[in-house]
C-alpha positions as CSV (number, residue, x, y, z in Angstrom):
1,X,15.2,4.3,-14.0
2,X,12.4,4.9,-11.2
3,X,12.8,3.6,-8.1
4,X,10.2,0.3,-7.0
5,X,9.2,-0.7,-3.5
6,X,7.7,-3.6,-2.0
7,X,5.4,-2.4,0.6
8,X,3.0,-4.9,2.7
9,X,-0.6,-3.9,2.4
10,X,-3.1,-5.1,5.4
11,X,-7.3,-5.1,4.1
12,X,-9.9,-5.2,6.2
13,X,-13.4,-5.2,5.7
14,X,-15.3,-2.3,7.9
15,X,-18.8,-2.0,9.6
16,X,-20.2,-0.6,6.1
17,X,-19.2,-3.7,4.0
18,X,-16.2,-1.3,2.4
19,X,-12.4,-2.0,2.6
20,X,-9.9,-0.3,4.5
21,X,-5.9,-1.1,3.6
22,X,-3.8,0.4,5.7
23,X,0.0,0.0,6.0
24,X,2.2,-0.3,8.9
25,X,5.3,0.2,6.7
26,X,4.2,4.2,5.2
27,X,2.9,5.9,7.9
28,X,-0.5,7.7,6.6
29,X,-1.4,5.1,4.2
30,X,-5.3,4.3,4.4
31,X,-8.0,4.0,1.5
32,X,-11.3,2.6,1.6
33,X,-13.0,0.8,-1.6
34,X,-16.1,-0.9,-2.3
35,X,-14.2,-4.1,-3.3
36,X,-11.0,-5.3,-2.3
37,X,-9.5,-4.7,-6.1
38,X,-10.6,-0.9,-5.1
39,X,-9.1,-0.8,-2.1
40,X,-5.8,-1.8,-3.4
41,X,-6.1,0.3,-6.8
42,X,-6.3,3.6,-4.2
43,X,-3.8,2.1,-1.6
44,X,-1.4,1.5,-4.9
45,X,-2.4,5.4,-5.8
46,X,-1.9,6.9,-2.0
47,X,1.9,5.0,-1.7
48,X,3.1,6.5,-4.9
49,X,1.8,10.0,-3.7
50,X,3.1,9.5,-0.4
51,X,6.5,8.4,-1.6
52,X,6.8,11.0,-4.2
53,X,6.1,13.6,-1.2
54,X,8.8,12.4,0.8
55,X,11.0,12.9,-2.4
56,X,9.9,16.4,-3.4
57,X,10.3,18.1,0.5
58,X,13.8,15.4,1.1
59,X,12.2,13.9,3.4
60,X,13.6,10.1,3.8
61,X,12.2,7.2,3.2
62,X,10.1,5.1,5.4
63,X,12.9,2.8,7.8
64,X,10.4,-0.3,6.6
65,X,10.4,0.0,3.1
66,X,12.3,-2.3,1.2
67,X,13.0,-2.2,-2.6
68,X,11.5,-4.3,-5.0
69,X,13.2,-7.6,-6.1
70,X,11.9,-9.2,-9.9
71,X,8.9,-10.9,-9.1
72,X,5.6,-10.5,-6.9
73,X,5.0,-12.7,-4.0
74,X,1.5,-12.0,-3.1
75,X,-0.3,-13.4,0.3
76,X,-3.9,-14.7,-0.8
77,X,-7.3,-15.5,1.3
78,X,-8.8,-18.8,0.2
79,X,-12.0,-19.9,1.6
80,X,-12.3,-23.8,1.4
């Protein structure tokens, strides 16, 4: 069975009307997209790299990350 984490993702949009999502819980997380979806398609692609490096050299884990439960909870922006 692979492992899951949930891991908080922070977006911002930049000067250049792009996306940045960063992450305070895996150090070295940051990707850039056109769109928000973007941004979090790369961000989703950069945490699995990231975590599969820290498995590969033995490295452990990030102190922050916790494992995933069933179930998303996911934070939205609604403009009213």
């Amino acid at each position: 069975m692979v492992d899951q984490y949930s891991i908080r993702i922070h977006i911002e949009e930049v000067e250049n009307g792009q996306y940045l999502a960063t992450s305070d819980e895996i150090p070295g997380l940051i990707a850039q997209g056109r769109t928000i979806e973007e941004a979090m398609e790369i961000a989703h692609d950069v945490a699995r790299r990231l975590l599969e490096s820290y498995k590969e050299h033995g490295d452990p884990l990030p102190d922050g990350l916790r494992r995933a439960k069933p179930g998303i909870d996911l934070d939205i922006a609604v403009t009213a």
